[in-house]
N, C-alpha and C positions, 0 to 999 in steps of 0.2 A: 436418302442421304448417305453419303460415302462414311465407309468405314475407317477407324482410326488404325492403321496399323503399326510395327511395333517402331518403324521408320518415324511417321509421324509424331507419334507420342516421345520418342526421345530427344526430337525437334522442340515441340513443345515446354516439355520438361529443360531443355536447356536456356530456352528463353527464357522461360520464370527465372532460373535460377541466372542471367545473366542479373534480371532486374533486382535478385538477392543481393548479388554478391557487387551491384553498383552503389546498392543505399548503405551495405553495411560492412564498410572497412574501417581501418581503424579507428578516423574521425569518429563516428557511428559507436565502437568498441569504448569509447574513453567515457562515455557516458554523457560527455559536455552538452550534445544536441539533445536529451533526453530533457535534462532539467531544463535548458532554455524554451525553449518549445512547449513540451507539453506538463514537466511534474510540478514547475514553478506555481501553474494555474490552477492548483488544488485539484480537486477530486473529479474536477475534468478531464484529469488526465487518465482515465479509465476508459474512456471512450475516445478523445481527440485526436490517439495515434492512427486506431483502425479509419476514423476518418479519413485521416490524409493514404493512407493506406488504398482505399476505396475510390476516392479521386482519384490517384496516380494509377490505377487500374484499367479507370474508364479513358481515362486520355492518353495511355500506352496500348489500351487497345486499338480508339480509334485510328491514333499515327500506325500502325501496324497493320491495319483493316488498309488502310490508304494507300500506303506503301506497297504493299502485296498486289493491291488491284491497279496503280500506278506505275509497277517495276520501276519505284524510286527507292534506291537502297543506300545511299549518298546523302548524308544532310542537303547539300544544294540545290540539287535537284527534288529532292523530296522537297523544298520551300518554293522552290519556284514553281514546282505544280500546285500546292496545295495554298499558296496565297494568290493563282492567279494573276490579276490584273494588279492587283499589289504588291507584287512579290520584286519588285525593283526600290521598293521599299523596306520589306518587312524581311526576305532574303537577305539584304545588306543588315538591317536590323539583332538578324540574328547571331550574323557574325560578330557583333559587336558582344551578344550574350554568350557567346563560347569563348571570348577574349578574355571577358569580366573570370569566366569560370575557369579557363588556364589559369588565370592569376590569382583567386580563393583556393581549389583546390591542392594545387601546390603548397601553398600558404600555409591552410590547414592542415597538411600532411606535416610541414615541416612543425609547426608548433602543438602537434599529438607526439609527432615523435620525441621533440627540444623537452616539453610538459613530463613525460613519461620516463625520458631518459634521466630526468634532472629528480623525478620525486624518488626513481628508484638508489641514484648513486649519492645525489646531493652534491654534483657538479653543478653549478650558474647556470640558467636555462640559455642566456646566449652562446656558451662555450658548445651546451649538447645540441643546441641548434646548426652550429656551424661545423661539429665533428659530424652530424649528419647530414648538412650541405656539401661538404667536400667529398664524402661517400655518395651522396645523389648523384653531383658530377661527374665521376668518372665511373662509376654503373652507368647513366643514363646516355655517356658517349661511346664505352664496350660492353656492356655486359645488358642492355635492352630484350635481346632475345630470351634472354636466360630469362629477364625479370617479368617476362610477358607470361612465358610458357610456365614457372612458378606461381603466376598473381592468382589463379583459380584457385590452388592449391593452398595458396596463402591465407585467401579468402575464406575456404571451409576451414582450414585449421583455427581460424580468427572466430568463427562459427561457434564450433567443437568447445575453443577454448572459454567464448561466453556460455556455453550451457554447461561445462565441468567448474562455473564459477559461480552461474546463478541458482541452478537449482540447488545444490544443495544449501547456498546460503537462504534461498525463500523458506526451505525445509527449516532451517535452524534459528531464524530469523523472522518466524512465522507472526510472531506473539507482536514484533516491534512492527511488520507490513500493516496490522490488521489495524493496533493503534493510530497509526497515520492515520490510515483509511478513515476511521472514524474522527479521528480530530478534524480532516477535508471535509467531510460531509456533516458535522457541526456546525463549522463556519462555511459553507460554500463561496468560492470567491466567484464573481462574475462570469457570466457563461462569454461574453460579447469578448473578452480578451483573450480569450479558451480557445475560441472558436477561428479568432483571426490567423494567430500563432500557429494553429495546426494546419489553414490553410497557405500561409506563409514558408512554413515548412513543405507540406504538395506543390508549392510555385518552384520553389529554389532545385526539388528536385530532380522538376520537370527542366529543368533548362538543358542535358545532355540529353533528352527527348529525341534532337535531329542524329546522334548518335548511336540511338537506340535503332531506328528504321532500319540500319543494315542486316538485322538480325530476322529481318522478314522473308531475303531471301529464300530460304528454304521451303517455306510453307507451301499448300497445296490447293488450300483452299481460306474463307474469310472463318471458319471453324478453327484451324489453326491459332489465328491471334485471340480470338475470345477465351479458348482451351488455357492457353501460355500465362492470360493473364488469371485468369482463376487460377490454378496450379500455384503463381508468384504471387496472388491476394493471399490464399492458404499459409502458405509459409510465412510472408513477411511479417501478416498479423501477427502470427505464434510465435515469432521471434520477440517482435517489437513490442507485444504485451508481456510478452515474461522478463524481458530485459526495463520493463516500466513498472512493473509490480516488486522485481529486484530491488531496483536503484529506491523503492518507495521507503526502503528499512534504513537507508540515511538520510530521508529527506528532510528530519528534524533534528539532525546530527550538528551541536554547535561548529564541527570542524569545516564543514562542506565549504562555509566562504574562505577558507583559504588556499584549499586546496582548485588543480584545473584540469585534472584528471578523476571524476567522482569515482569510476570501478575502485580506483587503487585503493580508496578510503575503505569501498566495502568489503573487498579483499581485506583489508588489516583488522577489522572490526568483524570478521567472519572466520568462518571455519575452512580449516587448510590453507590459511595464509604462507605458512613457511613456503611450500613448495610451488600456492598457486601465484602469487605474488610474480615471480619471476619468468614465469609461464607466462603469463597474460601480459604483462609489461612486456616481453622481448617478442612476443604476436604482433599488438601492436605496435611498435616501433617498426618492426618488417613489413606489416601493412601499411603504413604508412609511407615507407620509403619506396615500398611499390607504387603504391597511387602516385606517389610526387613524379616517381621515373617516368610511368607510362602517361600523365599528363604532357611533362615536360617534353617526352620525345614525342607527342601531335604535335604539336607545335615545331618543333625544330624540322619535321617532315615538313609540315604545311610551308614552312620558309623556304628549304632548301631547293625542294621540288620546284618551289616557284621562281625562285633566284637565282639557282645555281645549276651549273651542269652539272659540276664537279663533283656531286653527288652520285649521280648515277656511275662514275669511277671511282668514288671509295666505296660505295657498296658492295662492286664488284671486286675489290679489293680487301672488303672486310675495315679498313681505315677511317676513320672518322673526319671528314674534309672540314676545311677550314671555318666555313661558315658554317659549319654543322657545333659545332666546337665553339663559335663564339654565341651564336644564339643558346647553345645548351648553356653556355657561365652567364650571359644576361637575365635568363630566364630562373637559374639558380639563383642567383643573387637578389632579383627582385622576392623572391619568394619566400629566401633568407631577411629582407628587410623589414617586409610584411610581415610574417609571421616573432618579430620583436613587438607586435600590438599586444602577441597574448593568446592563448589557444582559444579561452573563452567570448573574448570583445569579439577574434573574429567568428566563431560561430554564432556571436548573437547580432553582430554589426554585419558582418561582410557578408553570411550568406541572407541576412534579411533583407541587405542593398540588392543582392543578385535575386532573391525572390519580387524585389518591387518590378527589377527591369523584366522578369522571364513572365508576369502577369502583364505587362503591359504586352511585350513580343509573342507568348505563345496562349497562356492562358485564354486572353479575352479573345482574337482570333482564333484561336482553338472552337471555344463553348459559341463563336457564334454561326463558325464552320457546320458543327455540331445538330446546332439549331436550326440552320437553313435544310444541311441535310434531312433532316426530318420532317421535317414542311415541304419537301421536294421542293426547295427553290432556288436549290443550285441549278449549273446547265448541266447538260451531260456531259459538256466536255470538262467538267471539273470534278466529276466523279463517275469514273469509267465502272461497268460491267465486269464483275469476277467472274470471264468466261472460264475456267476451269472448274468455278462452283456451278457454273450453269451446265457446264458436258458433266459432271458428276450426278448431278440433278438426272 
């Protein structure tokens, strides 16, 4: 077996960490998908996150395994090899699932930041929603590059800023986690709603999956994707457990149903609020306006390129062409409109709608992809030979 050298393993290492820093920006950071998902469902919530954790593993490795031995690095074409004789179906199908997720993602970017922006100043959440719509817009038609080459950076520091806010609150808040704990596991509520919810949550996530494949480029061998994803199981667990055992010291907090940003409550109700308070609020808010930007500009590429020439001369011009410009205010706007449902509605409504469509489009073709493969009853031409692991061999 070939050895890993220090090439590969930085390879690998950066893929975990793409799949880090895709599950957890600010949406992620506000706590909202914590409690919808998994802490609502009691003392399942100890276990349900690493669940979905563990799925989204095994299905970003096989798309990665596929894609490597495919050289499909392209959502497109990665679907059109990988659903075959389907795939004038289920290809189209999928762009209908990147569509859905342009239009939540943004959404939720905007009503983390509008939520965040509004608990911290006590401006109207439509005022801070629309003073960060009008700052999306015109970052997301000059200043794209900048917001690309910062979103990594935005990301760790979003990182950094939840563990200089959870651990020490787990530390000082030890007495009130352990109470919960014990109140869930008194009353245990149903495992069967536990169980749905986390896998609802692995569906919705999976749906930038065709997104995910370009990142296989690199690789060398089918060791490579198995490596990335354990590396990204490792970490994401250890986040998403301590940020659920965190958020567990308010879950019995009367205020929780008011508020639509739960951190901020345990920031106030915690130690070092003064200082961490406005830290972690103005993270998320920049992570947020990141995600919204780098959503919004696929999209406005995916138009222009297709529509327009005149792109390929204000690129070269630095300029923003016209249709570049009107699909950015359309796509703003929709996203401004959406995100007046609510930070919360749409993370319990909208990414549970885009989890039912992404089980229909990738999941169940996924697992039965999956299954065939293993029964060897694909053909070979639907699952080629990783000749490079074979010359390594």
């Amino acid at each position: 077996m070939k050895l890993i050298d220090k090439k590969n393993m930085s390879v690998t290492i950066g893929v975990a960490f793409v799949w880090f820093t895709t599950q957890f920006g600010g949406g992620f950071a506000s706590g909202a998908q914590l409690f919808q998902y998994f802490i609502a469902f009691g003392i399942w919530t100890l276990i349900t996150p690493i669940i979905a954790q563990c799925l989204s593993a095994v299905y970003q490795w096989y798309a990665l395994r596929f894609a490597h031995r495919n050289k499909t690095y392209d959502y497109r074409s990665f679907n059109n090899r990988f659903y075959g004789k389907f795939a004038p179906v289920f290809s189209n199908l999928y762009e209908v699932v990147y569509f859905v997720l342009l239009c939540i993602a943004p959404s939720v970017a905007f009503a983390t930041g509008g939520a965040t922006m509004a608990a911290l100043t006590g401006i109207p959440y439509i005022i801070c929603t629309l003073i960060i719509g009008v700052f999306i817009f015109f970052v997301a038609i000059y200043g794209t590059d900048i917001v690309r080459k910062a979103a990594a950076t935005l990301s760790v520091l979003i990182v950094v800023g939840l563990l200089i806010v959870y651990i020490p609150n787990i530390i000082a808040q030890w007495g009130s986690i352990t109470e919960t704990i014990k109140v869930m596991a008194d009353n245990p509520a149903p495992a069967g709603p536990a169980l749905w919810k986390s896998f609802l949550y692995f569906s919705f996530q999976l749906a930038s999956i065709g997104l995910f494949v370009q990142h296989a480029k690199p690789f060398t061998s089918d060791d490579d994707a198995k490596k990335s994803m354990i590396y990204g199981l490792i970490v994401n667990i250890g986040i998403i457990s301590l940020c659920t055992v965190g958020m567990l010291a308010i879950a019995t907090n009367p205020e929780l149903g008011n508020v639509s940003v739960p951190i901020l409550l345990l920031v106030k109700n915690g130690v070092g609020s003064t200082f961490m308070l406005p830290i972690i609020s103005l993270l998320i808010v920049l992570g947020a306006v990141s995600t919204a930007v780098n959503m919004i500009a696929g999209v406005v590429n995916r138009v222009t390129s297709q529509f327009s020439k005149e792109e390929a001369v204000s690129a070269d011009s630095n300029k923003p062409s016209k249709l570049g410009v009107i699909t950015t205010f359309v796509f703003v706007v929709m996203a401004f409109g959406i995100a007046q449902f609510g930070l919360i509605p749409l993370v319990a409504k909208g990414y549970g709608y885009l989890g039912y469509i992404t089980i229909a489009v990738v999941v169940i073709p996924f697992t039965i992809h999956m299954v065939m493969s293993l029964l060897g009853l694909l053909n070979k031409s639907e699952v080629l030979e990783d000749k490079t692991e074979k010359i390594a061999r």
